[in-house]
Backbone as XML, in Angstrom:
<?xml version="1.0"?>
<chain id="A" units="angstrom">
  <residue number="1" name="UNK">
    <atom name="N" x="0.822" y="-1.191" z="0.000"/>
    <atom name="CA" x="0.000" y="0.000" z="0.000"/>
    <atom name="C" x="0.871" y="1.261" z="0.000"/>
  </residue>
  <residue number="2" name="UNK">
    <atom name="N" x="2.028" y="1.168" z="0.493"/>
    <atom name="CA" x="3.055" y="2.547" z="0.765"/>
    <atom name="C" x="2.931" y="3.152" z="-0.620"/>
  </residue>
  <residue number="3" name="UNK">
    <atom name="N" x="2.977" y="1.787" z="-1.396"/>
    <atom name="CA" x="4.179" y="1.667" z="-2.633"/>
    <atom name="C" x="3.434" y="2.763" z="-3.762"/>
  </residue>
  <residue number="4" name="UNK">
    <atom name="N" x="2.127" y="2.116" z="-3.074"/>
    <atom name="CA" x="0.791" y="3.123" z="-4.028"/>
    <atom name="C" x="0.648" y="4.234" z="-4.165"/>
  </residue>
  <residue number="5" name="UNK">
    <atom name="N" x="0.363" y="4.896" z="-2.802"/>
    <atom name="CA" x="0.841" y="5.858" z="-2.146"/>
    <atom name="C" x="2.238" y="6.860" z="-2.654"/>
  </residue>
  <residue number="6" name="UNK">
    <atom name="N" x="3.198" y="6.183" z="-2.545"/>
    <atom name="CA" x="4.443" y="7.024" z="-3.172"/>
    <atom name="C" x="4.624" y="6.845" z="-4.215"/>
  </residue>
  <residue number="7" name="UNK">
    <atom name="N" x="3.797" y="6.003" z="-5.657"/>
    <atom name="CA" x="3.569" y="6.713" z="-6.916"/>
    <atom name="C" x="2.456" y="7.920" z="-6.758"/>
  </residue>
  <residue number="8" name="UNK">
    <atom name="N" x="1.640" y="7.777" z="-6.130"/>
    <atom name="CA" x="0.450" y="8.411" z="-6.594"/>
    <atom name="C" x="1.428" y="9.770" z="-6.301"/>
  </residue>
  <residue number="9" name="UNK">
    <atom name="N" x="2.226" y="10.316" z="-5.335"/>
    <atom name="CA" x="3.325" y="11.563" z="-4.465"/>
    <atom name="C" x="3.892" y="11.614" z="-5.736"/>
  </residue>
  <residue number="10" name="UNK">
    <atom name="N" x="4.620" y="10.690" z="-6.222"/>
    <atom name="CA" x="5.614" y="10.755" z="-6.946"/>
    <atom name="C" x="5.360" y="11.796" z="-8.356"/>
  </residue>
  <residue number="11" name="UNK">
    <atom name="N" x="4.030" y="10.867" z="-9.028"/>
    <atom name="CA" x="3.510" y="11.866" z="-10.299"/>
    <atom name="C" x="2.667" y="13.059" z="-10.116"/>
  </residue>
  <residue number="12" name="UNK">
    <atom name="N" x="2.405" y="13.320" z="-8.885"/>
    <atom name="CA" x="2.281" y="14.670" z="-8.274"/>
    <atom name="C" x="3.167" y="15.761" z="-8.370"/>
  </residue>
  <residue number="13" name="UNK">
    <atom name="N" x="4.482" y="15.355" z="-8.124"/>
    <atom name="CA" x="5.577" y="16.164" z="-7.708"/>
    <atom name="C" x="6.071" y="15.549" z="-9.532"/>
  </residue>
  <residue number="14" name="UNK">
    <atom name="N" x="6.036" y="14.536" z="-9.602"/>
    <atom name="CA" x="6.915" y="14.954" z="-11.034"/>
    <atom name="C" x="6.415" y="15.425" z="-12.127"/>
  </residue>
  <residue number="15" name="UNK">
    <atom name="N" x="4.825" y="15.648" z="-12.242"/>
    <atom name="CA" x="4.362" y="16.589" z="-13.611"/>
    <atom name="C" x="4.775" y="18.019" z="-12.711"/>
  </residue>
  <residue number="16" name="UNK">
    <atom name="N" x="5.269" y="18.696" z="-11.856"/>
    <atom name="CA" x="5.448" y="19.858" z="-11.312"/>
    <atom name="C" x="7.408" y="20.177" z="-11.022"/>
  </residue>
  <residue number="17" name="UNK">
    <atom name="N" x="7.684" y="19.345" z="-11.778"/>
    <atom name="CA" x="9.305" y="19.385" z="-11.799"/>
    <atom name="C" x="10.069" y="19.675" z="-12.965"/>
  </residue>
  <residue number="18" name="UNK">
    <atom name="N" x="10.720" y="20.978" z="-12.777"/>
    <atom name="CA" x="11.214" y="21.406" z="-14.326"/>
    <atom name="C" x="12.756" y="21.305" z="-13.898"/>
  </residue>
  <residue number="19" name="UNK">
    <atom name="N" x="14.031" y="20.856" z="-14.554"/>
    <atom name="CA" x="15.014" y="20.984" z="-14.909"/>
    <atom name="C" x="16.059" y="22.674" z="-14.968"/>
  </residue>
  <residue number="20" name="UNK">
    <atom name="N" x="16.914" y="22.752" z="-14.500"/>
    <atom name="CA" x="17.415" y="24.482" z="-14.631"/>
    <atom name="C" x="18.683" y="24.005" z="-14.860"/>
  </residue>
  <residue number="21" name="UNK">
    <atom name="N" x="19.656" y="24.626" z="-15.815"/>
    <atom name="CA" x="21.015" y="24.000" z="-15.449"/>
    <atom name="C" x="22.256" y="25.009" z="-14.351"/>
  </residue>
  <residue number="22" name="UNK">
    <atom name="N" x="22.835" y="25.013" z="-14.434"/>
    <atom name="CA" x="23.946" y="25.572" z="-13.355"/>
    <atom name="C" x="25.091" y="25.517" z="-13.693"/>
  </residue>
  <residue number="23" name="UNK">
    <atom name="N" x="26.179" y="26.219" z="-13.292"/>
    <atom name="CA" x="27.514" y="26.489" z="-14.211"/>
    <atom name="C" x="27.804" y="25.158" z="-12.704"/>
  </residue>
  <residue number="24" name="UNK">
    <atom name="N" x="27.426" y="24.999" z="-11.942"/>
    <atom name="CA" x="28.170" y="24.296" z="-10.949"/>
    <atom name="C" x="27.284" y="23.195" z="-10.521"/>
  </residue>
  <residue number="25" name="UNK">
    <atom name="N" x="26.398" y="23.546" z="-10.136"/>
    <atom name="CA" x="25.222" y="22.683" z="-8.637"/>
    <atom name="C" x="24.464" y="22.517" z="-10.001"/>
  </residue>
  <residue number="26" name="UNK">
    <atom name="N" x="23.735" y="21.223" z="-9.656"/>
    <atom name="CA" x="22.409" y="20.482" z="-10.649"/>
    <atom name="C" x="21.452" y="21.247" z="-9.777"/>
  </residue>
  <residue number="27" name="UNK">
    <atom name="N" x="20.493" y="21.726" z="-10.584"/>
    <atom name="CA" x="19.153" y="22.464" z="-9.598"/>
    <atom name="C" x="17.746" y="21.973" z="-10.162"/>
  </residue>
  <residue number="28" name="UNK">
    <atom name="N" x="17.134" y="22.422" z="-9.516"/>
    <atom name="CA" x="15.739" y="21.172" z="-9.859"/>
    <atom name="C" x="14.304" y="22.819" z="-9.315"/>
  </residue>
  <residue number="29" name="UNK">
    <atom name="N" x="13.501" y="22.978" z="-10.189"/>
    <atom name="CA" x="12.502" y="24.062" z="-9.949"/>
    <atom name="C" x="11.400" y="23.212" z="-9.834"/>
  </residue>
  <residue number="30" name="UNK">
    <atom name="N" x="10.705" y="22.847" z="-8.351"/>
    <atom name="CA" x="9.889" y="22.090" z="-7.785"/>
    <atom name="C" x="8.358" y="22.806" z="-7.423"/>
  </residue>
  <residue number="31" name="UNK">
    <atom name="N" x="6.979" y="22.339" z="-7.722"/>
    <atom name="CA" x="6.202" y="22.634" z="-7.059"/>
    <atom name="C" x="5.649" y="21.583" z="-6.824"/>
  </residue>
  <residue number="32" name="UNK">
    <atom name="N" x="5.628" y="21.691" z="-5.434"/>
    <atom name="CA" x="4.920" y="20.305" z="-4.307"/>
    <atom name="C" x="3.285" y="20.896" z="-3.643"/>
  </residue>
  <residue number="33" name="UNK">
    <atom name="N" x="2.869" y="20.108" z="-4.294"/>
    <atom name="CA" x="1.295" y="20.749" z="-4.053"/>
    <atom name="C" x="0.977" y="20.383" z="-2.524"/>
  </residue>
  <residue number="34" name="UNK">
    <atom name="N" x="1.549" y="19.938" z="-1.816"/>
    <atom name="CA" x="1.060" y="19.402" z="-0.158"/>
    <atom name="C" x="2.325" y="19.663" z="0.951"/>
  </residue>
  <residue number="35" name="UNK">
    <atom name="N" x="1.938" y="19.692" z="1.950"/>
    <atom name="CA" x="3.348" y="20.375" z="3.113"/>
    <atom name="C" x="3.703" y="18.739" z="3.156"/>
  </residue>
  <residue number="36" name="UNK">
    <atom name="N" x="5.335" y="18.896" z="3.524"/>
    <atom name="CA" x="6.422" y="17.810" z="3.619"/>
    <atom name="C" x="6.998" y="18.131" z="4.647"/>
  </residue>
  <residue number="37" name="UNK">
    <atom name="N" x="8.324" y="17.371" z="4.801"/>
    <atom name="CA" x="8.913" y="17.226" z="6.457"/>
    <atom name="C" x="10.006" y="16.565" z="5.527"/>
  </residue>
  <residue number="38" name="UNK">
    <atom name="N" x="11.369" y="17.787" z="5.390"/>
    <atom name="CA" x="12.395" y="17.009" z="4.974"/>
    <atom name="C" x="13.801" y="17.477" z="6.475"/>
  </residue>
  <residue number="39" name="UNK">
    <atom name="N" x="14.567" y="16.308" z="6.981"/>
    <atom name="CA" x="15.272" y="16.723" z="7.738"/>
    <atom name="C" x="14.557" y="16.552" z="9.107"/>
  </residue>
  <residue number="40" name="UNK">
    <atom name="N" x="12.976" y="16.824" z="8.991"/>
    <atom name="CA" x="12.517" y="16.649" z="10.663"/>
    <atom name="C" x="12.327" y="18.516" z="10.527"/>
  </residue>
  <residue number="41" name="UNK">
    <atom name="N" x="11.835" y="18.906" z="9.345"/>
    <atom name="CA" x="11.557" y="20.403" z="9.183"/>
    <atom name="C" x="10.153" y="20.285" z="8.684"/>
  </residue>
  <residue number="42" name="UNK">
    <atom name="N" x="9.340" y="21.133" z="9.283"/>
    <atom name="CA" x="8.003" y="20.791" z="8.041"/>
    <atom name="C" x="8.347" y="22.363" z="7.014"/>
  </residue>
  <residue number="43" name="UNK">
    <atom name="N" x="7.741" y="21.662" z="5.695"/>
    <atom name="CA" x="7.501" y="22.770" z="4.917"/>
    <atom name="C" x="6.137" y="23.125" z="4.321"/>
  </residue>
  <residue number="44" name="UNK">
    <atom name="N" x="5.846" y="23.682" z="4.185"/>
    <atom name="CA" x="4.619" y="24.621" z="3.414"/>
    <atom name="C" x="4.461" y="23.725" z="2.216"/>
  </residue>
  <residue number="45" name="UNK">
    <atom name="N" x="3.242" y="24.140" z="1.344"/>
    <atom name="CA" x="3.349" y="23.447" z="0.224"/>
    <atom name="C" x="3.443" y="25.084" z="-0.908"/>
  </residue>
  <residue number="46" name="UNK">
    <atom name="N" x="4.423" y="24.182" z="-1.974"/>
    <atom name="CA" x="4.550" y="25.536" z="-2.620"/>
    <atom name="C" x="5.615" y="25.493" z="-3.618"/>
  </residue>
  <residue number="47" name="UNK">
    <atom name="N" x="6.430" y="25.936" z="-4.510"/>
    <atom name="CA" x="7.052" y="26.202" z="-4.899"/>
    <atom name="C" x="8.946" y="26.342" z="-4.638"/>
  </residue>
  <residue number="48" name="UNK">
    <atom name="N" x="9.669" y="25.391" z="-4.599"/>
    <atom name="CA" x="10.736" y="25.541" z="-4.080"/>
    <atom name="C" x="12.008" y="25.452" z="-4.978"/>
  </residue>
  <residue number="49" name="UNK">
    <atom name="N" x="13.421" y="25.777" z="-5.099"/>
    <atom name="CA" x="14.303" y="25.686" z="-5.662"/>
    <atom name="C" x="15.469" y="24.706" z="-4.633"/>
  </residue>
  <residue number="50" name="UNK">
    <atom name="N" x="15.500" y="23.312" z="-5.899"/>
    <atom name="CA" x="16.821" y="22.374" z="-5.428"/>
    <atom name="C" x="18.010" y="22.610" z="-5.716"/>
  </residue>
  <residue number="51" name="UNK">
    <atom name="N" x="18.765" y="22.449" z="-4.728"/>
    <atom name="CA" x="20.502" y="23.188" z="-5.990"/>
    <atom name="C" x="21.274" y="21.815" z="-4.596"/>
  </residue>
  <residue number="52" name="UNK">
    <atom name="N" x="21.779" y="20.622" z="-5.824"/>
    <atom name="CA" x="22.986" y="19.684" z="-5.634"/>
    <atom name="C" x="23.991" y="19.824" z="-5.815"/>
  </residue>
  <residue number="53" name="UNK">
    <atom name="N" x="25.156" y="20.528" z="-5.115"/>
    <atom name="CA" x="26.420" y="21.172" z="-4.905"/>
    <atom name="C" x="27.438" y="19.727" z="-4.525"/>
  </residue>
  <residue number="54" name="UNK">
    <atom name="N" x="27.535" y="18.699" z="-5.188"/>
    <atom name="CA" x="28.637" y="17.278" z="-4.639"/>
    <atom name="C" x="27.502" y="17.157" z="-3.046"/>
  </residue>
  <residue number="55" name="UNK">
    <atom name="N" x="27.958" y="16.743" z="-1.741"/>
    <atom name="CA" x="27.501" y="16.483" z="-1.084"/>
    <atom name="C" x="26.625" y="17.670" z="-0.361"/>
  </residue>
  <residue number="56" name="UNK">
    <atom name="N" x="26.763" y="18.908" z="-0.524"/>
    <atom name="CA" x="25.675" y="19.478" z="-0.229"/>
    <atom name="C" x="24.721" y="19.704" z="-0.814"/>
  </residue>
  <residue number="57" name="UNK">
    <atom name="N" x="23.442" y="19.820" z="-0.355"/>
    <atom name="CA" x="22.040" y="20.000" z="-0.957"/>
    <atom name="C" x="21.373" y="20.646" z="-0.024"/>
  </residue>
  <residue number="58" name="UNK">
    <atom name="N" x="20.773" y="21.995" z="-0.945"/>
    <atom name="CA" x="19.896" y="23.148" z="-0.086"/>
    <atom name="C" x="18.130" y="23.308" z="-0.667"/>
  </residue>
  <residue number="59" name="UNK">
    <atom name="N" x="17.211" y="23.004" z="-0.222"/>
    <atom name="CA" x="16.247" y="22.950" z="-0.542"/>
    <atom name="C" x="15.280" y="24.932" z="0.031"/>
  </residue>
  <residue number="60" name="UNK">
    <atom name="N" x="14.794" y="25.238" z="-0.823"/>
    <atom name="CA" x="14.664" y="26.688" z="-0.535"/>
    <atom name="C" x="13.296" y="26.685" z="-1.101"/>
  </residue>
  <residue number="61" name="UNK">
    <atom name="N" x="12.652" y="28.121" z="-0.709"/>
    <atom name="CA" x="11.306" y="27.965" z="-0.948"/>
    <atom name="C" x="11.542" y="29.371" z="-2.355"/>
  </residue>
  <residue number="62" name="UNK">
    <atom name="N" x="10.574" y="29.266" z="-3.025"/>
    <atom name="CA" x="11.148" y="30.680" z="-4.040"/>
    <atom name="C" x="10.645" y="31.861" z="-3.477"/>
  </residue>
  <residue number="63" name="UNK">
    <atom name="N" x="9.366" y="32.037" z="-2.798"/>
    <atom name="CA" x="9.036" y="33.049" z="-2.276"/>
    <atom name="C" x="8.861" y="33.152" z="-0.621"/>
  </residue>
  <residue number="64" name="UNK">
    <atom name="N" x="9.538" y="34.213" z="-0.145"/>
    <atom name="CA" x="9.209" y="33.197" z="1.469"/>
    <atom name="C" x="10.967" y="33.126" z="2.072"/>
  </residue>
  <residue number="65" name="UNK">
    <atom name="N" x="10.718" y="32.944" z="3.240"/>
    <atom name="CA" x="11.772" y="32.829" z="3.995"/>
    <atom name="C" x="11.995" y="30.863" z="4.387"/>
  </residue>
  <residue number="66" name="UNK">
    <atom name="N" x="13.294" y="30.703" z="4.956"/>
    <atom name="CA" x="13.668" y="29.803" z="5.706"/>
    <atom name="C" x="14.017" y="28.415" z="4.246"/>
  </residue>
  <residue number="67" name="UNK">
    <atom name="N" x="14.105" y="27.354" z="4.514"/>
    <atom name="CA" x="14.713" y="26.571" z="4.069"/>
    <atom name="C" x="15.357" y="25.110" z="4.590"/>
  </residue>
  <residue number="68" name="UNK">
    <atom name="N" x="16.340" y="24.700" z="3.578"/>
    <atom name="CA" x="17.081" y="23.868" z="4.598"/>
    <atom name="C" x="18.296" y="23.535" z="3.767"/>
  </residue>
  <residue number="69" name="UNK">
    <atom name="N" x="19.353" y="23.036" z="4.195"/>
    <atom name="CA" x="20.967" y="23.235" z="3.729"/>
    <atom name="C" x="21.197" y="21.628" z="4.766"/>
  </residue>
  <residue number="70" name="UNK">
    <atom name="N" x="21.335" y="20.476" z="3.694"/>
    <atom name="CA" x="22.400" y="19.434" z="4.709"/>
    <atom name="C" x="23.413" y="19.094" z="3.277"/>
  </residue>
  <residue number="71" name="UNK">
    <atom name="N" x="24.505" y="18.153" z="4.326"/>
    <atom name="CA" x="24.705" y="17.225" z="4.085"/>
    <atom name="C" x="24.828" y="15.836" z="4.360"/>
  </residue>
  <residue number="72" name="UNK">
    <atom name="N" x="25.382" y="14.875" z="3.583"/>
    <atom name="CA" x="25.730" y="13.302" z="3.463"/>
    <atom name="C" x="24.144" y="12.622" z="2.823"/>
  </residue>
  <residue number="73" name="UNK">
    <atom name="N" x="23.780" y="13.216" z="1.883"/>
    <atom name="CA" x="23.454" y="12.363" z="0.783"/>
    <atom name="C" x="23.898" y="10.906" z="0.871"/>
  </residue>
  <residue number="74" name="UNK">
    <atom name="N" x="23.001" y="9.996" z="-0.006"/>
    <atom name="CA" x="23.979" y="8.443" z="-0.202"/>
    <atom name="C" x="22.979" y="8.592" z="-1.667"/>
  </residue>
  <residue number="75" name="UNK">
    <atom name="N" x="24.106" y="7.962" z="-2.614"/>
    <atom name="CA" x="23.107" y="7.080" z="-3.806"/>
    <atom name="C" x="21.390" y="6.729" z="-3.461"/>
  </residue>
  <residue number="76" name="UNK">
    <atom name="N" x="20.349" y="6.919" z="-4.337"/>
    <atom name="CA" x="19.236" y="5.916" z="-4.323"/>
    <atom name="C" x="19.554" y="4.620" z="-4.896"/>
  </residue>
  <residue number="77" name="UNK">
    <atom name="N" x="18.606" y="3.831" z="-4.379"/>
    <atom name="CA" x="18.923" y="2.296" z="-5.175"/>
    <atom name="C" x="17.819" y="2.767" z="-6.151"/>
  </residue>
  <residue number="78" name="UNK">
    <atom name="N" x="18.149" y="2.117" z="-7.246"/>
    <atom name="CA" x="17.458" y="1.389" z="-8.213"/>
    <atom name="C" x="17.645" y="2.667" z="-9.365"/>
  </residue>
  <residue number="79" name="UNK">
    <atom name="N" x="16.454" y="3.154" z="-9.953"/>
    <atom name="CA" x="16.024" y="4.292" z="-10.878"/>
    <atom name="C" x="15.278" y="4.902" z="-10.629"/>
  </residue>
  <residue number="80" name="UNK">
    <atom name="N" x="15.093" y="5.989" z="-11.539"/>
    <atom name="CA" x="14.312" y="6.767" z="-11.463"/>
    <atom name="C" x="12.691" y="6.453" z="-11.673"/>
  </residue>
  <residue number="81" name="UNK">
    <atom name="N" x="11.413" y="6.573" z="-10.951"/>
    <atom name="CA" x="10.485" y="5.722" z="-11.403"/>
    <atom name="C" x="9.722" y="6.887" z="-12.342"/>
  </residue>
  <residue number="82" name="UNK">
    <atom name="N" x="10.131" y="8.168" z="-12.666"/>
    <atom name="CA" x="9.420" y="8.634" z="-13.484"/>
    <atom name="C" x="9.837" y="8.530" z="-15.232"/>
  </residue>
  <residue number="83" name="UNK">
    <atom name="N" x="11.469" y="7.956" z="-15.085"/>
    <atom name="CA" x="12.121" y="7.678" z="-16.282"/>
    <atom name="C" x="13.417" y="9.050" z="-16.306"/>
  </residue>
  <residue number="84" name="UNK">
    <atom name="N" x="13.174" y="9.666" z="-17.166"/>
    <atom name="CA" x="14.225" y="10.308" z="-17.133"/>
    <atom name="C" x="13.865" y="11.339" z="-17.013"/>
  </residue>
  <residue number="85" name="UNK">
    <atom name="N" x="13.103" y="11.589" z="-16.515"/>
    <atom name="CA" x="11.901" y="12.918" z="-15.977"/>
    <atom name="C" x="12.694" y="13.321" z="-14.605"/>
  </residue>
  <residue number="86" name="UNK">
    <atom name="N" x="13.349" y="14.427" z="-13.832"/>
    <atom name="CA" x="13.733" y="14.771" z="-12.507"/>
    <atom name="C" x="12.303" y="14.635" z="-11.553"/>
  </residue>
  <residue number="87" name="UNK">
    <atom name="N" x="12.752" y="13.930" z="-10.410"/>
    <atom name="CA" x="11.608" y="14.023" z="-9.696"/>
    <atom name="C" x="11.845" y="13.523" z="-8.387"/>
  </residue>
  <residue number="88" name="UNK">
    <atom name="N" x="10.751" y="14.379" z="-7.648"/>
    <atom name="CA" x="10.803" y="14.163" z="-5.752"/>
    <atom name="C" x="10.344" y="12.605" z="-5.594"/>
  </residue>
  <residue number="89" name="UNK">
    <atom name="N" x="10.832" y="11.794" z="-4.646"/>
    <atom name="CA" x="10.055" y="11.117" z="-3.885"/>
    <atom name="C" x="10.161" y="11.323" z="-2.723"/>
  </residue>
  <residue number="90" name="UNK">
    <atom name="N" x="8.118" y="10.948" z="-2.289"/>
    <atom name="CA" x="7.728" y="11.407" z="-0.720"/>
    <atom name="C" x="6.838" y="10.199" z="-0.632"/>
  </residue>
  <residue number="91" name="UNK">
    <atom name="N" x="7.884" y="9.886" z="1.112"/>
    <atom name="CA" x="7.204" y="8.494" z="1.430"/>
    <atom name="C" x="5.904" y="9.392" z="2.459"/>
  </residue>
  <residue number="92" name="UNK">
    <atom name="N" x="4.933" y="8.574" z="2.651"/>
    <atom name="CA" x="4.053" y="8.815" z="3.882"/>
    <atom name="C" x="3.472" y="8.240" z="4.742"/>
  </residue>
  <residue number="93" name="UNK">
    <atom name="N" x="3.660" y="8.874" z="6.288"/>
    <atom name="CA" x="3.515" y="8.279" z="7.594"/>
    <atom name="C" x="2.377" y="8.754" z="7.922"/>
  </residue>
  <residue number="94" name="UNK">
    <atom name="N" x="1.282" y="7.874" z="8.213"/>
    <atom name="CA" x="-0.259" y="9.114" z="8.721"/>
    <atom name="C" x="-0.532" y="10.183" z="7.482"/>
  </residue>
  <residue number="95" name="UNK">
    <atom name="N" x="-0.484" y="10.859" z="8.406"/>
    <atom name="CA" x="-1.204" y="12.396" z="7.457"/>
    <atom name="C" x="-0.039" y="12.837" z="7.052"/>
  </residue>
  <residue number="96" name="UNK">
    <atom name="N" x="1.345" y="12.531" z="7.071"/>
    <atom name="CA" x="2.769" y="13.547" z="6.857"/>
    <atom name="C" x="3.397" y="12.736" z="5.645"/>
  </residue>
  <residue number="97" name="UNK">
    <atom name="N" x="3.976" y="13.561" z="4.690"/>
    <atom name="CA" x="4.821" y="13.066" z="3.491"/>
    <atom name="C" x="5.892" y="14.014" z="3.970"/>
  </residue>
  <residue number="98" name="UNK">
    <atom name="N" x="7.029" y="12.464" z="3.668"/>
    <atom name="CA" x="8.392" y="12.710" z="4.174"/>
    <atom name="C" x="9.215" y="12.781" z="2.715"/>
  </residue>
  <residue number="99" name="UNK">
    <atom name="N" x="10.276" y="13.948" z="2.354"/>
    <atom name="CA" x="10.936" y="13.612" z="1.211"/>
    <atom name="C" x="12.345" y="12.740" z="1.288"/>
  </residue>
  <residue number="100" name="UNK">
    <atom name="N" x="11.822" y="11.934" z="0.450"/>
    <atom name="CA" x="12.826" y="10.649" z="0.227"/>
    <atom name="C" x="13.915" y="10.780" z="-0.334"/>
  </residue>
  <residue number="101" name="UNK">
    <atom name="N" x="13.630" y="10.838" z="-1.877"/>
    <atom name="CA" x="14.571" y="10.592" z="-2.428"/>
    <atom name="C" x="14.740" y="11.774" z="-3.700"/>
  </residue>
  <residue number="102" name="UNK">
    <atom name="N" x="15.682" y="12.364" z="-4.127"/>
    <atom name="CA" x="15.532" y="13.501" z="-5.176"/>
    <atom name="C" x="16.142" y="12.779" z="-6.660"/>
  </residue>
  <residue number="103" name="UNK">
    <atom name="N" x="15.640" y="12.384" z="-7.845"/>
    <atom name="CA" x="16.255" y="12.022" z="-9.070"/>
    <atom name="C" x="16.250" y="13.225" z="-9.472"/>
  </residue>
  <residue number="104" name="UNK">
    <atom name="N" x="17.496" y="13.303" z="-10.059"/>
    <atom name="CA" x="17.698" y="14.480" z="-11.230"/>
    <atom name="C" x="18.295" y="13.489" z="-12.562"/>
  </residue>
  <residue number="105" name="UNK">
    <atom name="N" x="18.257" y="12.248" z="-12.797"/>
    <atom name="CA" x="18.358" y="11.933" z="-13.999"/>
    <atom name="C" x="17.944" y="10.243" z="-13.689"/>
  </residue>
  <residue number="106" name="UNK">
    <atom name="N" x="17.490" y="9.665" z="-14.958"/>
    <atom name="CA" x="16.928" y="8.351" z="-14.606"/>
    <atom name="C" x="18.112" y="7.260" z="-14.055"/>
  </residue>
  <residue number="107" name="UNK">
    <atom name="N" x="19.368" y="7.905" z="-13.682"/>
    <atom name="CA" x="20.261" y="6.649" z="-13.058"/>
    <atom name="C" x="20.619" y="7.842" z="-11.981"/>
  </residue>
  <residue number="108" name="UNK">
    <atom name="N" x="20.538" y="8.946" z="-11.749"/>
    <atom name="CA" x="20.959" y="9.521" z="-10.532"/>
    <atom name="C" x="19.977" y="10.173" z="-9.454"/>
  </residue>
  <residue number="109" name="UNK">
    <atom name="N" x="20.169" y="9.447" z="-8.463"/>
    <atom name="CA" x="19.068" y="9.560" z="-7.514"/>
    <atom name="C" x="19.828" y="9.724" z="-5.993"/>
  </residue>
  <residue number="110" name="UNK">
    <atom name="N" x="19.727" y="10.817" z="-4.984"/>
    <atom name="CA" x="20.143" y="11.095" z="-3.696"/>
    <atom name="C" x="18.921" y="10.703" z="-2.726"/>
  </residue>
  <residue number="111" name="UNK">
    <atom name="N" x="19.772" y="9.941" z="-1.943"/>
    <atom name="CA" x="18.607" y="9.600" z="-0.570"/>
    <atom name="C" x="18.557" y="10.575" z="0.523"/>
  </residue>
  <residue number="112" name="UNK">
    <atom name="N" x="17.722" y="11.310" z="0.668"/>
    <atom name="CA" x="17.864" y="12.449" z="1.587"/>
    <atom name="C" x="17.581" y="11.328" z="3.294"/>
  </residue>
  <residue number="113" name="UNK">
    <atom name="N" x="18.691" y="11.905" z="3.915"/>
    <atom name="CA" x="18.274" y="11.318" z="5.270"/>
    <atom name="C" x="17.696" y="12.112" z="6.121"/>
  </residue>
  <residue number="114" name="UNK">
    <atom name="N" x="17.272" y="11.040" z="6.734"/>
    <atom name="CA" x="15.877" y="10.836" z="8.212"/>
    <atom name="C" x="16.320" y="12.053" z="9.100"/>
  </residue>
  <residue number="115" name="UNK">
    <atom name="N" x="17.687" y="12.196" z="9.605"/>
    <atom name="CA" x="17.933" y="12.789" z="10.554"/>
    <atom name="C" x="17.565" y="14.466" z="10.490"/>
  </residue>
  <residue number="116" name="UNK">
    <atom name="N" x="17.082" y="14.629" z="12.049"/>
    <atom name="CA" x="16.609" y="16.081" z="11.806"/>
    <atom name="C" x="17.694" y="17.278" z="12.191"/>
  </residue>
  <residue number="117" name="UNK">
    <atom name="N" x="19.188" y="16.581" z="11.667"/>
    <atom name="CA" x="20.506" y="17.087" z="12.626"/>
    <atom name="C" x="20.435" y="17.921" z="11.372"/>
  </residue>
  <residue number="118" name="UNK">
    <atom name="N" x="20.808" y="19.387" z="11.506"/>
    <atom name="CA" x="20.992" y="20.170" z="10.191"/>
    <atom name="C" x="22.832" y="20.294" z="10.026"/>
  </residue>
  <residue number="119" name="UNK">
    <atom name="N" x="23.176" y="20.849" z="8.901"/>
    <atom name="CA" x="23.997" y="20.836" z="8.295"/>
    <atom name="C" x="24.472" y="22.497" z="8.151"/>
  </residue>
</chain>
């Protein structure tokens, strides 16, 4: 049932995921139609900018204050399940979607971790 669940998140967040490029950091222009909890942070639902700097990754809102900045990323297993489409995955506990995992290409995928220790 999760599994259902985090497609149904998944093509939510990935018809709302556009590509940006960067002289440096891979960046990802996100709108997440529902509030999330990445880090043990809740966020708003809304509009946000991803920027993947090697092991750092800062998730930002475009309009609006606050954010979040970690590191230690690890690889995702497997692929991308939208194909080669960039896209969020958000697992969900109860009423809360947690962000999982970020693809920015159908073989590169970062596992955002659990911990709510910031960076």
């Amino acid at each position: 049932m999760t599994l259902n669940i985090t497609k149904a998140v998944l093509l939510a967040a990935a018809l709302a995921v556009s590509a940006a490029g960067a002289a440096r950091a891979d960046t990802l222009d996100v709108k997440v139609p529902f509030p999330f909890v990445v880090r043990g942070q809740s966020m708003p639902a809304g509009e946000y900018r991803i920027e993947n700097d090697g092991p750092v990754v800062s998730l930002r809102p475009e309009h609006g204050r606050g954010g979040v900045i970690f590191l230690g990323t690890t690889p995702a297993r497997g692929h991308d399940p939208a194909g080669d489409t960039p896209a969020l995955i958000f697992t969900r506990g109860g009423t809360q979607y947690r962000l999982a995992n970020i693809w920015l290409s159908a073989q590169r995928g970062e596992a955002v971790p659990r911990s709510s220790a910031r960076s």
